[in-house]
DSSP file (Angstrom, degrees, kcal/mol; ACC not computed):
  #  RESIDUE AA STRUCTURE BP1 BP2  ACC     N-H-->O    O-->H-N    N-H-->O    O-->H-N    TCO  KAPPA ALPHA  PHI   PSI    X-CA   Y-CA   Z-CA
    1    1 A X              0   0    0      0, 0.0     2,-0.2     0, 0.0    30,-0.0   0.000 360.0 360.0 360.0 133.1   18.4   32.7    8.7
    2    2 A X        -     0   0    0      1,-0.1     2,-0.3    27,-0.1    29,-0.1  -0.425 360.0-113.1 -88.8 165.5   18.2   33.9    5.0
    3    3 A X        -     0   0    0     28,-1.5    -1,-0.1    62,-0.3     5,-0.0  -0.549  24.3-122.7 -73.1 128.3   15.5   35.1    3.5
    4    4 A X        -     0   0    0     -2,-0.3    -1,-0.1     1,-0.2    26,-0.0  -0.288   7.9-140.7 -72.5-175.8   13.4   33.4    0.6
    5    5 A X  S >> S+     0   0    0      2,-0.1     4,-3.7     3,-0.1     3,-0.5   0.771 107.1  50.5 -77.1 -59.6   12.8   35.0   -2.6
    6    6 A X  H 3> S+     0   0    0      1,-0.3     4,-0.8     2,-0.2     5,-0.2   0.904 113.1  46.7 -60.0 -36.3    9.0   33.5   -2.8
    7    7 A X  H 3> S+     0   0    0      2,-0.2     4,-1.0     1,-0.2    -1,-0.3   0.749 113.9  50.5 -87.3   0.9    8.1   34.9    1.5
    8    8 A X  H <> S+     0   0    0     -3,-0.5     4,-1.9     1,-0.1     5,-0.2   0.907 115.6  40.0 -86.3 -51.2    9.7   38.4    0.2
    9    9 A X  H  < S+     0   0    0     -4,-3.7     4,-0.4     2,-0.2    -2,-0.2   0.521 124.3  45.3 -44.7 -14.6    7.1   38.3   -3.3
   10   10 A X  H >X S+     0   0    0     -4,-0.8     4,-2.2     2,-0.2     3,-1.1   0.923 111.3  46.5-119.2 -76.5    4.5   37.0   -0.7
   11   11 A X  H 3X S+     0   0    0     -4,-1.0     4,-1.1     1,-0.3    -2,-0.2   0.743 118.1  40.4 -56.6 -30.9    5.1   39.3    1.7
   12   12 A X  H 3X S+     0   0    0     -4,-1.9     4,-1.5     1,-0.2    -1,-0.3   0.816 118.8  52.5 -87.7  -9.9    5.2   42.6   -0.7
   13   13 A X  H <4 S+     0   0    0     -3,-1.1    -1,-0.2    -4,-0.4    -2,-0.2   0.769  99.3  56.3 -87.4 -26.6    2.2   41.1   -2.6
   14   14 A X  H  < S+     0   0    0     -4,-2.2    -1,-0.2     1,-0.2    -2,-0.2   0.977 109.1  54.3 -61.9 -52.3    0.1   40.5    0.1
   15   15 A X  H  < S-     0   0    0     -4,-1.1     2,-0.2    -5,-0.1    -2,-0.2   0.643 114.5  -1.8 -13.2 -78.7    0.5   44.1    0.7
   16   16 A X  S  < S-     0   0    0     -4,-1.5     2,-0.3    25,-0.0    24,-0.0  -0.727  76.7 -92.6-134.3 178.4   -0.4   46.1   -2.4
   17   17 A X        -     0   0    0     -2,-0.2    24,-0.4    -3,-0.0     2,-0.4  -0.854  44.7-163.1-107.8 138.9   -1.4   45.5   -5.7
   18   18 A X        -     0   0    0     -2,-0.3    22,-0.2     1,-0.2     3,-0.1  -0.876  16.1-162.0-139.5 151.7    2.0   45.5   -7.8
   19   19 A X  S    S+     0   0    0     20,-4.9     2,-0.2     1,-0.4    -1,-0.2   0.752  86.9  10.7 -97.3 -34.4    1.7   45.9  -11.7
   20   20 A X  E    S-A   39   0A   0     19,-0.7    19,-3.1    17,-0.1    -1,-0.4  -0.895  71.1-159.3 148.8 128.5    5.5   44.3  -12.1
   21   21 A X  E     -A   38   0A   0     -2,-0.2     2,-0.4    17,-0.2    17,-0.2  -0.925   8.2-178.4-124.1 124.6    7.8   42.5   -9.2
   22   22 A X  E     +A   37   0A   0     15,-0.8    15,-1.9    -2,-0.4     2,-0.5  -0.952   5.7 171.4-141.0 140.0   11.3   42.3   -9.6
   23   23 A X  E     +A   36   0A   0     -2,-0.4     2,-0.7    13,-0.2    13,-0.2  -0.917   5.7 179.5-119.2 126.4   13.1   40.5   -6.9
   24   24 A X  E     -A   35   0A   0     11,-1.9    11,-1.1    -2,-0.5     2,-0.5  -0.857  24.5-143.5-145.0 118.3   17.1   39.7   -7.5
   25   25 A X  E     -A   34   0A   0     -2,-0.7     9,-0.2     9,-0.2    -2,-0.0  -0.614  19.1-178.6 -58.3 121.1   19.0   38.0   -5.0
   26   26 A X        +     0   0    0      7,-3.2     8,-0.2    -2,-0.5    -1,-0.1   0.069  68.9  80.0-117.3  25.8   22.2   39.9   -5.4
   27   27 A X  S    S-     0   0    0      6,-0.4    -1,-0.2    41,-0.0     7,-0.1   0.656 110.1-109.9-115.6 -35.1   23.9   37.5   -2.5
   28   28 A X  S    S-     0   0    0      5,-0.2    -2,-0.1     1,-0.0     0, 0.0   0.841  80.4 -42.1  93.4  34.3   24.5   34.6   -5.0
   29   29 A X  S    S+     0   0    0      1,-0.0   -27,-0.1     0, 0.0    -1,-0.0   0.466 115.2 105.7  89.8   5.2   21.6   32.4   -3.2
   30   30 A X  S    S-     0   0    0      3,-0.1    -1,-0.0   -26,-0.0   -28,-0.0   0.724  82.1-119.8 -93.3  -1.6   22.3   33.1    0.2
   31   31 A X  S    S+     0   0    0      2,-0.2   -28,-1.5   -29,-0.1     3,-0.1   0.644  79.2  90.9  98.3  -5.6   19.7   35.3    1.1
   32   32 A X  S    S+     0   0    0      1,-0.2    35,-2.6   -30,-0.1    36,-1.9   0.218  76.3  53.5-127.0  20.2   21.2   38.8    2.4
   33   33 A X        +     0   0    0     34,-0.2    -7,-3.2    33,-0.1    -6,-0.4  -0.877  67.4 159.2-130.5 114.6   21.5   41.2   -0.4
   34   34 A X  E     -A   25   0A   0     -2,-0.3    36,-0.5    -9,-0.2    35,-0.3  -0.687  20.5-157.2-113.4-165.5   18.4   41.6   -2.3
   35   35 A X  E     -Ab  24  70A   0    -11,-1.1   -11,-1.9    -2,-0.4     2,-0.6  -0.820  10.9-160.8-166.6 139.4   17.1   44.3   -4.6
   36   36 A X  E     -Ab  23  71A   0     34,-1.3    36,-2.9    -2,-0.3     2,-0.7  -0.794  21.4-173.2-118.7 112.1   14.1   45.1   -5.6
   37   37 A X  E     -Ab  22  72A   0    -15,-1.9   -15,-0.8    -2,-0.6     2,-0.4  -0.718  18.3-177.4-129.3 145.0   12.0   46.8   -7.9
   38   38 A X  E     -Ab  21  73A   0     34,-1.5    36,-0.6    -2,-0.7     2,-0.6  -0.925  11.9-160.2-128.9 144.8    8.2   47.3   -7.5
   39   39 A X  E     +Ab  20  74A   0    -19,-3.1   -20,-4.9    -2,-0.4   -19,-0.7  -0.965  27.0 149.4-126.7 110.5    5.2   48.9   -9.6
   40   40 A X        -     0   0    0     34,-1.5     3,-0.2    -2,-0.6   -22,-0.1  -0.949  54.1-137.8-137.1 169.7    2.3   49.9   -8.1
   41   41 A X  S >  S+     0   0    0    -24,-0.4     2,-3.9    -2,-0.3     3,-2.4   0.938 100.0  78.8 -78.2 -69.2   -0.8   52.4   -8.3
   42   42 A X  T 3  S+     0   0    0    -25,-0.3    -1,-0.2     1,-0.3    33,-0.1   0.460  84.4  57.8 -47.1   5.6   -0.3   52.6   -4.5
   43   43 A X  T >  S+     0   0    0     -2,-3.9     3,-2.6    -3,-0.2    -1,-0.3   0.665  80.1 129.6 -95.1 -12.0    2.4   54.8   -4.8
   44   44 A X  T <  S+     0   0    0     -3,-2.4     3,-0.1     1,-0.3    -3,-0.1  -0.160  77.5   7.0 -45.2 134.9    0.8   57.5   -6.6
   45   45 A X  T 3  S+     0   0    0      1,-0.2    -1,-0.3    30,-0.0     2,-0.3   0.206 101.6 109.3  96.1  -8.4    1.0   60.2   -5.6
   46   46 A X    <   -     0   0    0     -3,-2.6    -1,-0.2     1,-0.1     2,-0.1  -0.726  66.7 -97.7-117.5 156.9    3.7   59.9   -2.7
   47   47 A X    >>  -     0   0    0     -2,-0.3     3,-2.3     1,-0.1     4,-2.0  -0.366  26.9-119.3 -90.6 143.0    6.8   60.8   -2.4
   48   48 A X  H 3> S+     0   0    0      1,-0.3     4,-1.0     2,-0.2    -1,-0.1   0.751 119.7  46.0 -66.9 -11.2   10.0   58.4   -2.9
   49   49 A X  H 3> S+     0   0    0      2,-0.2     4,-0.6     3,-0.1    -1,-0.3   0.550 118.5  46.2-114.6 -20.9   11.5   58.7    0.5
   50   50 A X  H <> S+     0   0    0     -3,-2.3     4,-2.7     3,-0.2    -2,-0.2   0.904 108.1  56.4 -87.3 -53.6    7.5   58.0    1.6
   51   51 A X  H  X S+     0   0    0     -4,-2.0     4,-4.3     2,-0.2    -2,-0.2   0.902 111.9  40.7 -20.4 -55.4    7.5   55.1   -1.2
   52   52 A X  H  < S+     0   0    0     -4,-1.0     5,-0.4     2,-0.2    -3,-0.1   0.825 110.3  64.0 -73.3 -80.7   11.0   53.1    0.9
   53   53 A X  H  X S+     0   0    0     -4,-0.6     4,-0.6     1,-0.3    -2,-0.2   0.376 106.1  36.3  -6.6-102.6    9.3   53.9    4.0
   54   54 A X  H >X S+     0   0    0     -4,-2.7     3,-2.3     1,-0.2     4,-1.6   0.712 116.1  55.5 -22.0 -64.1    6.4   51.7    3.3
   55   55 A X  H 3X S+     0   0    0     -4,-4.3     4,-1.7     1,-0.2     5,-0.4   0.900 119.0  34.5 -38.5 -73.9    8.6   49.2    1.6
   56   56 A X  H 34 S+     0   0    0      2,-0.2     4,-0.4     1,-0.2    -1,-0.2   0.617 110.7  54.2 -49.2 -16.9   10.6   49.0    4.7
   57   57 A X  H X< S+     0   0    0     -3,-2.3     3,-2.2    -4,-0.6    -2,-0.2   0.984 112.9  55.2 -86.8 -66.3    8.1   49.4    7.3
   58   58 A X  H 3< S+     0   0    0     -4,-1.6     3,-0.2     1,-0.3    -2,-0.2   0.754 120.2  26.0  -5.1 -80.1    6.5   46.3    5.2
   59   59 A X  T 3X S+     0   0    0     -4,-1.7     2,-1.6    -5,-0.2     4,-1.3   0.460  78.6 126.9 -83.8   8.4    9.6   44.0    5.4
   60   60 A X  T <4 S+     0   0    0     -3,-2.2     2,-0.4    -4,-0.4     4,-0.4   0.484  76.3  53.7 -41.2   1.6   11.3   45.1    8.5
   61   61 A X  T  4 S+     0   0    0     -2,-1.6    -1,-0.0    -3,-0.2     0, 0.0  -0.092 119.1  36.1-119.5 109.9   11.5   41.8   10.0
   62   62 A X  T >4 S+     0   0    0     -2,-0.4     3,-0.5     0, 0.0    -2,-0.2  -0.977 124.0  46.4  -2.5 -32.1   13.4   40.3    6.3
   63   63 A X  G >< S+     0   0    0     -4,-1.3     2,-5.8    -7,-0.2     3,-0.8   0.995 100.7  55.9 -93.2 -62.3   15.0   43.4    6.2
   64   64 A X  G 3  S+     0   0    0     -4,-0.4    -1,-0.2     1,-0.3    -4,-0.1   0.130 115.3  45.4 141.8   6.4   16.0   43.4    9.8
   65   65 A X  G <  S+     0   0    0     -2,-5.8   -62,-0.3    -3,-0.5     2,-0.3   0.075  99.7  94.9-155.7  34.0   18.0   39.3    8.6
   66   66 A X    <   -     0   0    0     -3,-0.8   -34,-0.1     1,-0.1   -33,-0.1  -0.852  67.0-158.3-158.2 145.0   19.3   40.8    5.6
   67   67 A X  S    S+     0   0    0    -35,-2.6   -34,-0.2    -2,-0.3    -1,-0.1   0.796  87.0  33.5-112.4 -28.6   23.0   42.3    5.1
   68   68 A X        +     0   0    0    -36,-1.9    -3,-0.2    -3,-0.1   -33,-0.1  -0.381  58.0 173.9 -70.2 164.5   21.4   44.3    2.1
   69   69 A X        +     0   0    0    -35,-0.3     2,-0.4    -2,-0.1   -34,-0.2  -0.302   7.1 167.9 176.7  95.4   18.5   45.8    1.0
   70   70 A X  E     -b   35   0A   0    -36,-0.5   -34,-1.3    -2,-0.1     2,-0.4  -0.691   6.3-177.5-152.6 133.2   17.8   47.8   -1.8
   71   71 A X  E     -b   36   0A   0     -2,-0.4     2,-0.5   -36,-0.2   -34,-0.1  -0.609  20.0-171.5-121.6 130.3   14.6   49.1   -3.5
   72   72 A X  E     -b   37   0A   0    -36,-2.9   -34,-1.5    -2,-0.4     2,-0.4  -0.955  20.9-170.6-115.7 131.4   13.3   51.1   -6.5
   73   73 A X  E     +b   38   0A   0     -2,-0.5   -34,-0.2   -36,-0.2     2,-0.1  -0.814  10.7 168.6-150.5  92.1    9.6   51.8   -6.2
   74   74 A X  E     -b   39   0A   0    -36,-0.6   -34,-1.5    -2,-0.4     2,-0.3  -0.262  34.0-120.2 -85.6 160.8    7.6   53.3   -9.2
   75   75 A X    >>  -     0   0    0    -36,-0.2     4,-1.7   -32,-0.1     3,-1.6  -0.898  40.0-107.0-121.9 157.3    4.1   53.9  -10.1
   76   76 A X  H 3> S+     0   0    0     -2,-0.3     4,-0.8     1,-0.2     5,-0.2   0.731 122.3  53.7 -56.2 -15.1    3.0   52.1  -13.2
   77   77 A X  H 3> S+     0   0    0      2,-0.2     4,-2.6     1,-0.2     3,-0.4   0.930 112.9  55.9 -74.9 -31.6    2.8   55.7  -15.8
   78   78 A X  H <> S+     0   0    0     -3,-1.6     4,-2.6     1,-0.3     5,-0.3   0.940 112.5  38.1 -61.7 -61.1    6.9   55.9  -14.2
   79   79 A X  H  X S+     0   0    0     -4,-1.7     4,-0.7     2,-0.2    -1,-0.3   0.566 108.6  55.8 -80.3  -3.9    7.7   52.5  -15.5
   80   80 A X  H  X S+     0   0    0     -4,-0.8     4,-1.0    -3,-0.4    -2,-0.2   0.880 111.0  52.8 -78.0 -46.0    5.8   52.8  -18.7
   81   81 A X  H >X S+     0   0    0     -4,-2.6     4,-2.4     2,-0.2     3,-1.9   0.979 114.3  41.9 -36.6 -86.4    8.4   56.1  -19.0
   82   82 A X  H 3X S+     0   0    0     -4,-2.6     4,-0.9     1,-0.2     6,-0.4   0.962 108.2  52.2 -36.0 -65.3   11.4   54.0  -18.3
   83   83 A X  H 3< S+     0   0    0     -4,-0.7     3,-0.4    -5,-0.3    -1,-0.2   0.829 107.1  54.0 -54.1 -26.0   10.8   51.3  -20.2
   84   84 A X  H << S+     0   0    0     -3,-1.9     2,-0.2    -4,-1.0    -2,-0.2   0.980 114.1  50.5 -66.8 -59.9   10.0   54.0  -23.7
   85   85 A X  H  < S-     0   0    0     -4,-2.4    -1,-0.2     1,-0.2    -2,-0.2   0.289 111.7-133.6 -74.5  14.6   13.6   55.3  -22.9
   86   86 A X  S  < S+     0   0    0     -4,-0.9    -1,-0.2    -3,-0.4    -3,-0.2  -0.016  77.6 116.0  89.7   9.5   14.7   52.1  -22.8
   87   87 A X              0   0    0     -5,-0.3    -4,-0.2     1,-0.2    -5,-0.1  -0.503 360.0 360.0-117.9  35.3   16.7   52.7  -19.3
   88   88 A X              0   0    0     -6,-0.4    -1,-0.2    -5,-0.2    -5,-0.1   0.431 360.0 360.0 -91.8 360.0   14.1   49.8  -16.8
């Protein structure tokens, strides 16, 4: 069964407090390749490989229905960064 766009936003929202969601179905509407990128304070301070963890441990049953999965997971001073060098 594919995954929606709106229960993956749901589910990470529900979650943490996100500064900026980006969700892109990269399957061409079918529901198994997403990517992701997400901004939060909760990530301060943690490590990126600690960062996916959460994400995944978070969706594992979407991830787990999914032929894809991939996630970039920043804290907002990180995406303020990106976004000056013009490389979000």
């Amino acid at each position: 069964m594919p995954i929606s766009l709106p229960d993956l936003e749901s589910a990470i929202r529900a979650a943490i407090p996100v500064t900026h969601l980006e969700i892109i179905d990269q399957s061409s509407g079918c529901g198994e390749n997403y990517a992701i990128v997400v901004v939060s304070e909760a990530f301060a301070g943690k490590t990126t490989l600690a960062r996916h963890r959460f994400i995944n441990e978070l969706l594992k049953n979407e991830i787990a229905q999914m032929h894809a999965f991939s996630q970039k997971t920043l804290t907002p001073k990180q995406w303020e960064d990106q976004l000056a060098k013009g490389s979000a």
